[in-house]
C-alpha positions as CSV (number, residue, x, y, z in Angstrom):
1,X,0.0,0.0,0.0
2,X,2.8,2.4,0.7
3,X,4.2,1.9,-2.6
4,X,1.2,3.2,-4.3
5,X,1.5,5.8,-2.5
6,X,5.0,6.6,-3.2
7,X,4.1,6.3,-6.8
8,X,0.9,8.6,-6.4
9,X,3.1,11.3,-4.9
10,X,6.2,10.9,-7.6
11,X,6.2,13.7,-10.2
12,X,4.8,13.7,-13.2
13,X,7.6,12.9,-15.5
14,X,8.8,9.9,-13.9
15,X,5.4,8.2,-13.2
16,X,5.1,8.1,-17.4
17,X,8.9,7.1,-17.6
18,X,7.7,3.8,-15.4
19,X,4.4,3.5,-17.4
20,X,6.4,3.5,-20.5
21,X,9.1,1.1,-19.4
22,X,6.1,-1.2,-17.9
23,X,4.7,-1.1,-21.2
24,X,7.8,-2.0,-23.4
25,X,8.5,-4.8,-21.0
26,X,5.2,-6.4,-21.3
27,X,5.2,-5.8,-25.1
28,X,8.9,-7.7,-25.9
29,X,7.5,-10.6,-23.1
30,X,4.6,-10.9,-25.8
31,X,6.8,-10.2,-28.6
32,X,9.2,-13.3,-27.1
33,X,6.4,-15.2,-26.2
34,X,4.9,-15.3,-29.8
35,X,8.4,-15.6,-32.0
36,X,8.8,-18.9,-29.8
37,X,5.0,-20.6,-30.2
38,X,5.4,-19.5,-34.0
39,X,9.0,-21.5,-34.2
40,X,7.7,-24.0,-32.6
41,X,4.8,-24.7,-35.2
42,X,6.8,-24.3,-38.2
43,X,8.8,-27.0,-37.2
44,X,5.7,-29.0,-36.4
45,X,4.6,-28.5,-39.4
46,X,5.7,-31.3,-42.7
47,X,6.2,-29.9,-46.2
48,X,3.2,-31.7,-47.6
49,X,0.5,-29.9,-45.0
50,X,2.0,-26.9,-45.9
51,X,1.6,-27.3,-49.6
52,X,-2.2,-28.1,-48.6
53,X,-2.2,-25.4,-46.3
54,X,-1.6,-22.9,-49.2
55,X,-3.3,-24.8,-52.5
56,X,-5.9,-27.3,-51.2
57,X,-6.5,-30.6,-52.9
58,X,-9.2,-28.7,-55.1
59,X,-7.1,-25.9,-56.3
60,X,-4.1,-28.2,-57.1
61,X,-6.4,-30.3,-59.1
62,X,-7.9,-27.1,-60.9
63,X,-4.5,-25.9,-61.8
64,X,-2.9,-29.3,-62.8
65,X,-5.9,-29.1,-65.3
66,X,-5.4,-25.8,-66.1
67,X,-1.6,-26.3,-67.1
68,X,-2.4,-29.7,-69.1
69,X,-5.3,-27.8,-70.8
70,X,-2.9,-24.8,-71.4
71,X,-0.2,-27.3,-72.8
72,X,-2.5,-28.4,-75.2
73,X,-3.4,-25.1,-76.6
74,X,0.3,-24.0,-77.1
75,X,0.9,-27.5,-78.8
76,X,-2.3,-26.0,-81.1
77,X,-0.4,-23.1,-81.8
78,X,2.6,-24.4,-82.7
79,X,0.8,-27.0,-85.4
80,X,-1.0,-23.8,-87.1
81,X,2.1,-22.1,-87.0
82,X,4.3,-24.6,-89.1
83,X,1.3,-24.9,-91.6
């Protein structure tokens, strides 16, 4: 109790220099907190559920499609060209 006190009487200047040092410190304990639950799910994670993670089964279907359909049209191109 008498430290809240102590603080209450404190000038201004130095009661914001302890808010703002309370408030870095919290902020790099989060900042540390989350750079370590991050690393610790990348390595967690395999290279094949990250693939999915970023093209799901359908959209790696859709653009294996796309590139065989796309394949086809340049092989199209290239016939009309030569005749």
């Amino acid at each position: 109790m008498r430290f809240l006190t102590k603080l209450q009487d404190l000038p201004e200047g130095k009661k914001k220099i302890i808010l703002y040092f309370l408030v870095g410190l919290t902020g790099i304990l989060l900042f540390s907190f989350y750079f370590v639950n991050t690393g610790s799910k990348i390595k967690n994670i395999s290279g094949e559920k990250l693939k999915e993670s970023f093209f799901p089964r359908e959209i790696q279907q859709g653009l294996k499609k796309g590139i065989e359909s796309s394949v086809s049209i340049f092989d199209l191109l290239k016939i009309k060209d030569k005749y």
